[in-house]
PDB file of N, CA, C and O in Angstrom:
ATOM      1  N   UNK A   1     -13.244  23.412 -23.161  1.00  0.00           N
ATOM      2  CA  UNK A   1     -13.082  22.022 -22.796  1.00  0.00           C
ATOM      3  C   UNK A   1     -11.717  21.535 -23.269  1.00  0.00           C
ATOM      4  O   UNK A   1     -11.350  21.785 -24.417  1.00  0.00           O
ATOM      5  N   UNK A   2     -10.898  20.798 -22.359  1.00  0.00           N
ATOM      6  CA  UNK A   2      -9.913  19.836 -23.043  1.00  0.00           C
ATOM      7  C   UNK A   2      -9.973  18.491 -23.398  1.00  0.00           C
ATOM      8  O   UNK A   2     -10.601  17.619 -22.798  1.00  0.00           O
ATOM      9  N   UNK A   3      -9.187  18.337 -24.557  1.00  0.00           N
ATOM     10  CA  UNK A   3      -9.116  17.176 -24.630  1.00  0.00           C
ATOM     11  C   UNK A   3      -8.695  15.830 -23.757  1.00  0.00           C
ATOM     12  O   UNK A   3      -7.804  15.932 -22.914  1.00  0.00           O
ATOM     13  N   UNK A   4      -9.295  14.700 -23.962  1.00  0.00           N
ATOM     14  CA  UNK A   4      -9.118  13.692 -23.290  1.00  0.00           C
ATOM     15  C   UNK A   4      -7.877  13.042 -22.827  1.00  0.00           C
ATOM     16  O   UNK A   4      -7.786  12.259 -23.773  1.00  0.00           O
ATOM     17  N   UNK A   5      -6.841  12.766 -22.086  1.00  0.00           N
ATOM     18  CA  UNK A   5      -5.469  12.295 -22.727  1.00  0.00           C
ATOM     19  C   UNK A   5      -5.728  11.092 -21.683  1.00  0.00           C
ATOM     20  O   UNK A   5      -5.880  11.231 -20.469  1.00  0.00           O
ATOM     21  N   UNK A   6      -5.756   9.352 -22.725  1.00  0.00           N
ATOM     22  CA  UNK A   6      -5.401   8.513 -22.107  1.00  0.00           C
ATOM     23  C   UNK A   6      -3.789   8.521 -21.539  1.00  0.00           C
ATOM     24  O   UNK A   6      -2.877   9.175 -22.043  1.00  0.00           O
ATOM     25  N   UNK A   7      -3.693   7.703 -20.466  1.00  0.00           N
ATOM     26  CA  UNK A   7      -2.712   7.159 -19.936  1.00  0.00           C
ATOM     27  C   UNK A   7      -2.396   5.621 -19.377  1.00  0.00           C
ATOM     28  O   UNK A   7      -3.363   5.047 -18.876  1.00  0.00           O
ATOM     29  N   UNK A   8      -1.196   4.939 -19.416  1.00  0.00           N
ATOM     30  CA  UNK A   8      -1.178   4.037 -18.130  1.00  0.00           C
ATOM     31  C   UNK A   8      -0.697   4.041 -17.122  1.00  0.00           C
ATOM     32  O   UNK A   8       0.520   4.081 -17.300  1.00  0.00           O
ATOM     33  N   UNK A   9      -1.015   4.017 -15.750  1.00  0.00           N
ATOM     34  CA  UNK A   9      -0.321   3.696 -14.786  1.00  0.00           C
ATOM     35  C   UNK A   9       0.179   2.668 -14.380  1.00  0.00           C
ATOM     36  O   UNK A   9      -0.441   1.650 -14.686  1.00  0.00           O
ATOM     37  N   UNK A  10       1.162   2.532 -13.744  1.00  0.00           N
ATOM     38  CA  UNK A  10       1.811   1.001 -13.042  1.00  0.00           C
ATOM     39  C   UNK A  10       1.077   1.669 -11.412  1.00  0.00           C
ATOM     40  O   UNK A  10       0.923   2.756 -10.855  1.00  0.00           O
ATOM     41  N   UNK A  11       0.746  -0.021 -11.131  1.00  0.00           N
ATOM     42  CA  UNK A  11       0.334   0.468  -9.531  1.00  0.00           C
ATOM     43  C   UNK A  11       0.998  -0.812  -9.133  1.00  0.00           C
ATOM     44  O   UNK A  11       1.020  -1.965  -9.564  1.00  0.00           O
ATOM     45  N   UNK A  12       1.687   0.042  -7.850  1.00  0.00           N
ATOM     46  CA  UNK A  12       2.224  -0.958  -6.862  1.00  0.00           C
ATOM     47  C   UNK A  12       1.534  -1.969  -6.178  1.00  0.00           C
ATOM     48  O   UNK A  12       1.347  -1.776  -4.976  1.00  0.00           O
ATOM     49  N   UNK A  13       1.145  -2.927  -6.642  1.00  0.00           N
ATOM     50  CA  UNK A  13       0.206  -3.714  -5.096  1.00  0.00           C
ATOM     51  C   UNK A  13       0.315  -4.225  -4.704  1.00  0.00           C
ATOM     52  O   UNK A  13      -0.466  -5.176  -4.717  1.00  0.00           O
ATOM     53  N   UNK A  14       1.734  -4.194  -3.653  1.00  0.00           N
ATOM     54  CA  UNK A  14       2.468  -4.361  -2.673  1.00  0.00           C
ATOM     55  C   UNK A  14       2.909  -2.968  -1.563  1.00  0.00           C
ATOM     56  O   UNK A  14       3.650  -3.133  -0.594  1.00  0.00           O
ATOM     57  N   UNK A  15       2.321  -1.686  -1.917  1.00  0.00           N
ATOM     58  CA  UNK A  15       2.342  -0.350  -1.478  1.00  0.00           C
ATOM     59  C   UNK A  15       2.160   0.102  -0.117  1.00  0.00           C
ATOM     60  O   UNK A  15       2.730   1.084   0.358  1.00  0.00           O
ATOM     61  N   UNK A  16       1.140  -0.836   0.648  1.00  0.00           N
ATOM     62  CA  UNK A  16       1.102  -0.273   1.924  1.00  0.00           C
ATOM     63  C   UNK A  16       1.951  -1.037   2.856  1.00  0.00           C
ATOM     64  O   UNK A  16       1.957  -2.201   3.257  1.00  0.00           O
ATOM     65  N   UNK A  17       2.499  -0.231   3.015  1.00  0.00           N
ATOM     66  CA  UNK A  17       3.859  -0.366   3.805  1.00  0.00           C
ATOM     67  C   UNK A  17       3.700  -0.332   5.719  1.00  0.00           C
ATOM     68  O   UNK A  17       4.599  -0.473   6.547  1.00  0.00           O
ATOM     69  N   UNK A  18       2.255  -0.098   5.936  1.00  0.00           N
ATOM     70  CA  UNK A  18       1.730   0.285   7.657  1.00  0.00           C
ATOM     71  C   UNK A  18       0.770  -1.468   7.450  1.00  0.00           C
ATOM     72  O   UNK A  18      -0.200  -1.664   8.182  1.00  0.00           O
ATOM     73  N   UNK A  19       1.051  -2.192   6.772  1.00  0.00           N
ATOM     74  CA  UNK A  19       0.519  -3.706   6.899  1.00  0.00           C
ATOM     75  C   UNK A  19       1.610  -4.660   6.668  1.00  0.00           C
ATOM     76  O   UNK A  19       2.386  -4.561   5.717  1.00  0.00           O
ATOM     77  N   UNK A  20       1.665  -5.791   7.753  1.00  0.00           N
ATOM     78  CA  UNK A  20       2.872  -6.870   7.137  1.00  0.00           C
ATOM     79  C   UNK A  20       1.768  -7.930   6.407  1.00  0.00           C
ATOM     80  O   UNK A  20       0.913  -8.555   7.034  1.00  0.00           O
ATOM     81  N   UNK A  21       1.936  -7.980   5.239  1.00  0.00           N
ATOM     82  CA  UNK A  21       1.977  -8.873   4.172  1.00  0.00           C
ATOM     83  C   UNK A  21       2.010 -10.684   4.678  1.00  0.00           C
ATOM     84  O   UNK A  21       2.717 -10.836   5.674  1.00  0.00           O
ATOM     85  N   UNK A  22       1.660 -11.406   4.390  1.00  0.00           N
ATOM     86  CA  UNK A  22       1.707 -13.123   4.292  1.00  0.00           C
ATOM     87  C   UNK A  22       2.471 -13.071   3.335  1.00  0.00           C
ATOM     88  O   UNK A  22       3.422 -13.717   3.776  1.00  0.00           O
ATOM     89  N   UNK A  23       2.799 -12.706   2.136  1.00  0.00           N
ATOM     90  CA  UNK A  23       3.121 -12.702   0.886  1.00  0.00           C
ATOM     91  C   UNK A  23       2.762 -11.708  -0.223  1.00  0.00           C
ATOM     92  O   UNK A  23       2.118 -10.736   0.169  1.00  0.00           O
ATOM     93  N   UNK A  24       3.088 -11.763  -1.704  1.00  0.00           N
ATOM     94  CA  UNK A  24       3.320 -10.317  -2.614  1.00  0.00           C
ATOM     95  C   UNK A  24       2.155 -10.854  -3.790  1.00  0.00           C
ATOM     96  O   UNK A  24       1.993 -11.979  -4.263  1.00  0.00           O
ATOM     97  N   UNK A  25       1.379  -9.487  -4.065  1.00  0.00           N
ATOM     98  CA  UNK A  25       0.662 -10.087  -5.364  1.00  0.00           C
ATOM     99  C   UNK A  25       1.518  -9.761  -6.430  1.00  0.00           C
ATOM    100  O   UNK A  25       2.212  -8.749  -6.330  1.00  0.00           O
ATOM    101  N   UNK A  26       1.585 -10.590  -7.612  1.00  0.00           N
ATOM    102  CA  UNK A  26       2.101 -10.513  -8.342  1.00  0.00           C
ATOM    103  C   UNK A  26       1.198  -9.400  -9.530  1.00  0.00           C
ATOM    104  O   UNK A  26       1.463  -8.210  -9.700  1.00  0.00           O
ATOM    105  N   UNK A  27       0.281 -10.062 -10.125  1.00  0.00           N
ATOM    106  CA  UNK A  27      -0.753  -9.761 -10.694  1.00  0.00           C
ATOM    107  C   UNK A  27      -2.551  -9.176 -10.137  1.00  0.00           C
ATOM    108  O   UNK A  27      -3.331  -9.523  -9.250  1.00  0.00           O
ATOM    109  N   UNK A  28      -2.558  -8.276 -11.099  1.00  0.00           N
ATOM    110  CA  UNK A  28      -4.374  -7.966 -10.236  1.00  0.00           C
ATOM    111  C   UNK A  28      -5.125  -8.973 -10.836  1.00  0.00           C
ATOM    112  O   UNK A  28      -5.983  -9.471 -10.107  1.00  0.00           O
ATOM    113  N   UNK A  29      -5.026  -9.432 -12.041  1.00  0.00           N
ATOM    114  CA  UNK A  29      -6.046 -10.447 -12.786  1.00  0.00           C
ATOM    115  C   UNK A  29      -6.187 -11.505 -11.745  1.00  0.00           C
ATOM    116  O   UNK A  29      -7.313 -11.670 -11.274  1.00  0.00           O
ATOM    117  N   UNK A  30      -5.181 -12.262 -11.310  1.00  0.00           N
ATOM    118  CA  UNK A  30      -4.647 -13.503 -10.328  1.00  0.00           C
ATOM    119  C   UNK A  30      -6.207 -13.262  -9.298  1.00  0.00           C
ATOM    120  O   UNK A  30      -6.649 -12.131  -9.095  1.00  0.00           O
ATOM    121  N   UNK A  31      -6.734 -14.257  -8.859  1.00  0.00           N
ATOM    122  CA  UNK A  31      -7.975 -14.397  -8.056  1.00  0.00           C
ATOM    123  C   UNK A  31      -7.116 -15.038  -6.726  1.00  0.00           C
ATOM    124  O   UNK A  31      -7.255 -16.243  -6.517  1.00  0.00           O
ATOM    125  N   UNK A  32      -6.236 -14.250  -5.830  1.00  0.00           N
ATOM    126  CA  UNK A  32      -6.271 -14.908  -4.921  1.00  0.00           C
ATOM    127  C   UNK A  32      -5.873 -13.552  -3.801  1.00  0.00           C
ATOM    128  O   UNK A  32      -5.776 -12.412  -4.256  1.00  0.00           O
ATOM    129  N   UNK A  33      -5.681 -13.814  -2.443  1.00  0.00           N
ATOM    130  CA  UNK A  33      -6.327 -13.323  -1.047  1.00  0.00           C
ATOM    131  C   UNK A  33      -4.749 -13.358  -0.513  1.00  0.00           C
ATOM    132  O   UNK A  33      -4.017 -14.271  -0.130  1.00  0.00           O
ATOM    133  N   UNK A  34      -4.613 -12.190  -0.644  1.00  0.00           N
ATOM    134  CA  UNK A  34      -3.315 -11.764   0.425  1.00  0.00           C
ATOM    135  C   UNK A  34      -3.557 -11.705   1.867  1.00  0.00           C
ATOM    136  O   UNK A  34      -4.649 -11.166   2.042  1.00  0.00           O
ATOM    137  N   UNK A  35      -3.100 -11.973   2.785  1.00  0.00           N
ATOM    138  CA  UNK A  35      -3.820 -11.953   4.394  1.00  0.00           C
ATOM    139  C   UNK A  35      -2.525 -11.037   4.625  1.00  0.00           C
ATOM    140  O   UNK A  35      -1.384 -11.217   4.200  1.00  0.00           O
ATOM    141  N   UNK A  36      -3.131  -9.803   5.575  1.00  0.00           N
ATOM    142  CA  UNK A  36      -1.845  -9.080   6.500  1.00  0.00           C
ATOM    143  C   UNK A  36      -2.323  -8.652   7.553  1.00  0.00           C
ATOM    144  O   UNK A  36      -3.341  -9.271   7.863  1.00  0.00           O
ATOM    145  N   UNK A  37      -2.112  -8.058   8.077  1.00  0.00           N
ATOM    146  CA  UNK A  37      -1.779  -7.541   9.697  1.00  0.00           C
ATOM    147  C   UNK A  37      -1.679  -6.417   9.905  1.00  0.00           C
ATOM    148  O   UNK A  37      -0.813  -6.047   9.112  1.00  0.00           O
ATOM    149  N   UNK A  38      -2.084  -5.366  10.616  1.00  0.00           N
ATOM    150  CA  UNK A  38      -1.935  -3.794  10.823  1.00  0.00           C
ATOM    151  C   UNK A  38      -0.231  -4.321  11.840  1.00  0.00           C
ATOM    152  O   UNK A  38      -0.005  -5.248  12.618  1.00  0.00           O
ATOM    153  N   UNK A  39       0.782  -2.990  11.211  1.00  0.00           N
ATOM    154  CA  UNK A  39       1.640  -3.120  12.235  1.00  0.00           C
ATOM    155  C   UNK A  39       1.389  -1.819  13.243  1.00  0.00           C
ATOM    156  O   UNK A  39       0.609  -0.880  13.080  1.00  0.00           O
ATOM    157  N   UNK A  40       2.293  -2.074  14.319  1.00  0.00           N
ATOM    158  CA  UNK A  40       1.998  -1.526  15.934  1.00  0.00           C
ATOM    159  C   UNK A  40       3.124  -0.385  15.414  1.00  0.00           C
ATOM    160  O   UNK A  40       4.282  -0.634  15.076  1.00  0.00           O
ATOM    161  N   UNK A  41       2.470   0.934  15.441  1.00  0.00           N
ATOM    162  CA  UNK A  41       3.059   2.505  15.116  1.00  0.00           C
ATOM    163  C   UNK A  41       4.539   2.298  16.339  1.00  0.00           C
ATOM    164  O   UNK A  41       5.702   2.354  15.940  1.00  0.00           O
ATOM    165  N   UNK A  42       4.149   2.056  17.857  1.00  0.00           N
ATOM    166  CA  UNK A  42       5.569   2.166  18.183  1.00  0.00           C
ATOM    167  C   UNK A  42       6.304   1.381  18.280  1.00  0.00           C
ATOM    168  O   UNK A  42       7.082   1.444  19.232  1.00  0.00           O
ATOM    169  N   UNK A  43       6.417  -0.003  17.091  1.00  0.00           N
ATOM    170  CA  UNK A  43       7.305  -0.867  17.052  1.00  0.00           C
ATOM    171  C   UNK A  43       7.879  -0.615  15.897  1.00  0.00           C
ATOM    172  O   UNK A  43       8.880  -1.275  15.619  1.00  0.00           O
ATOM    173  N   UNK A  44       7.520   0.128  15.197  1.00  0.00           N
ATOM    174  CA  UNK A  44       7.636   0.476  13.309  1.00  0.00           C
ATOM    175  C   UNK A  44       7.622   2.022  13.129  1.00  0.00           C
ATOM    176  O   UNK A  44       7.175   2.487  12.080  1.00  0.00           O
ATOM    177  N   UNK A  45       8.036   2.739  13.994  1.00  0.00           N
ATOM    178  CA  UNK A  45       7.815   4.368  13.491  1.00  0.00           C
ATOM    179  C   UNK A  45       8.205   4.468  12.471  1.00  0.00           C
ATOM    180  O   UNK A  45       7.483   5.189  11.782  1.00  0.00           O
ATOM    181  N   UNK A  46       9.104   4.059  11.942  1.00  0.00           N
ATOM    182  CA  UNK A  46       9.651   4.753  10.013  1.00  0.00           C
ATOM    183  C   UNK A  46       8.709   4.527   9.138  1.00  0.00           C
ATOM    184  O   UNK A  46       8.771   5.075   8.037  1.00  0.00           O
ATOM    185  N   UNK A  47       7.220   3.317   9.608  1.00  0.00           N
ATOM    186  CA  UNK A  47       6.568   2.940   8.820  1.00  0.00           C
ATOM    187  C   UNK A  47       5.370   4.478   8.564  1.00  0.00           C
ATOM    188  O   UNK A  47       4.913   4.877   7.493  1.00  0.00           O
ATOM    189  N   UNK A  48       5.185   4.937   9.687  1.00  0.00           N
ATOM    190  CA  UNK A  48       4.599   5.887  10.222  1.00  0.00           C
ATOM    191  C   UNK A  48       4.706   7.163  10.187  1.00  0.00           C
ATOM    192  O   UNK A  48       3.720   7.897  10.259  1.00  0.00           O
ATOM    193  N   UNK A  49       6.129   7.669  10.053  1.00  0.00           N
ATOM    194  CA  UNK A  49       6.696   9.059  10.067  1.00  0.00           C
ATOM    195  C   UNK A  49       5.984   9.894   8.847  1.00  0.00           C
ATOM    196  O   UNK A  49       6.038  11.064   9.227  1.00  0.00           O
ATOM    197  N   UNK A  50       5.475   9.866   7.830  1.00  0.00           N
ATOM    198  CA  UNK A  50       5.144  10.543   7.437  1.00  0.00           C
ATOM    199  C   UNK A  50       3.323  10.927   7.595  1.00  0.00           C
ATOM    200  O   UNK A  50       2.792  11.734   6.831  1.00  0.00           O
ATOM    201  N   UNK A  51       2.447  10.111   8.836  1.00  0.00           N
ATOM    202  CA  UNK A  51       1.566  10.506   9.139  1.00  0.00           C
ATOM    203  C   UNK A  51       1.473  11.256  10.071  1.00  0.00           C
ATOM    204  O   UNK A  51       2.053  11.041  11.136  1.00  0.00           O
ATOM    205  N   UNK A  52       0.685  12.337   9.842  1.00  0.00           N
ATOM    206  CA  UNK A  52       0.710  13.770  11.038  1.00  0.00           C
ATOM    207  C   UNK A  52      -0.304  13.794  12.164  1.00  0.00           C
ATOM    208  O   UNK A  52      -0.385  14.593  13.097  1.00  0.00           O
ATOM    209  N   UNK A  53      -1.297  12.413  11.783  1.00  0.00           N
ATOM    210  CA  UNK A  53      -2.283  12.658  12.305  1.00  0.00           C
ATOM    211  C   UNK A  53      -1.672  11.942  13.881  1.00  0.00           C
ATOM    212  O   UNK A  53      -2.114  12.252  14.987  1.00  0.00           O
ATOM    213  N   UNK A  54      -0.362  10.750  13.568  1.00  0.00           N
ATOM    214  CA  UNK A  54      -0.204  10.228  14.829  1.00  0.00           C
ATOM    215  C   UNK A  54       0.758  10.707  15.736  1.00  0.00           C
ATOM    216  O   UNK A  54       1.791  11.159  15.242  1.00  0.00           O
ATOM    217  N   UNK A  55       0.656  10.703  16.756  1.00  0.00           N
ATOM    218  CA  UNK A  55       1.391  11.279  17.919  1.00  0.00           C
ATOM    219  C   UNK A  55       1.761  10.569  18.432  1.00  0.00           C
ATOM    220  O   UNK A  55       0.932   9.960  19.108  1.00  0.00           O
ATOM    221  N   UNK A  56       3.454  10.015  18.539  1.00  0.00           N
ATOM    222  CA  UNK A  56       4.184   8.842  18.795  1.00  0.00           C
ATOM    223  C   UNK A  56       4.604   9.490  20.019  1.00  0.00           C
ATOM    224  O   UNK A  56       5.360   8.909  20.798  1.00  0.00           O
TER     225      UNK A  56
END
């Protein structure tokens, strides 16, 4: 068995980059509702290029 090793991560949560955003969370504690939007793959391919599953 190994030992346990805590860590922290920083998480981006502003990260998905294939949604346009209303605005940025600052904080996860913060209780409030980001609204976004799926963007359209062939108006945004760079958003996209690294998924294999789509066929532009």
């Amino acid at each position: 068995m190994r030992k346990i090793k805590i860590e922290t991560r920083e998480v981006n949560l502003n990260a998905d980059k294939k949604r346009f955003w209303l605005g940025t969370l600052k904080n996860i504690n913060e209780k409030i509702m980001n609204r976004s939007y799926p963007l359209n793959p062939q108006r945004f391919p760079k958003a996209f290029e690294l998924n294999e599953d789509l066929d532009l």
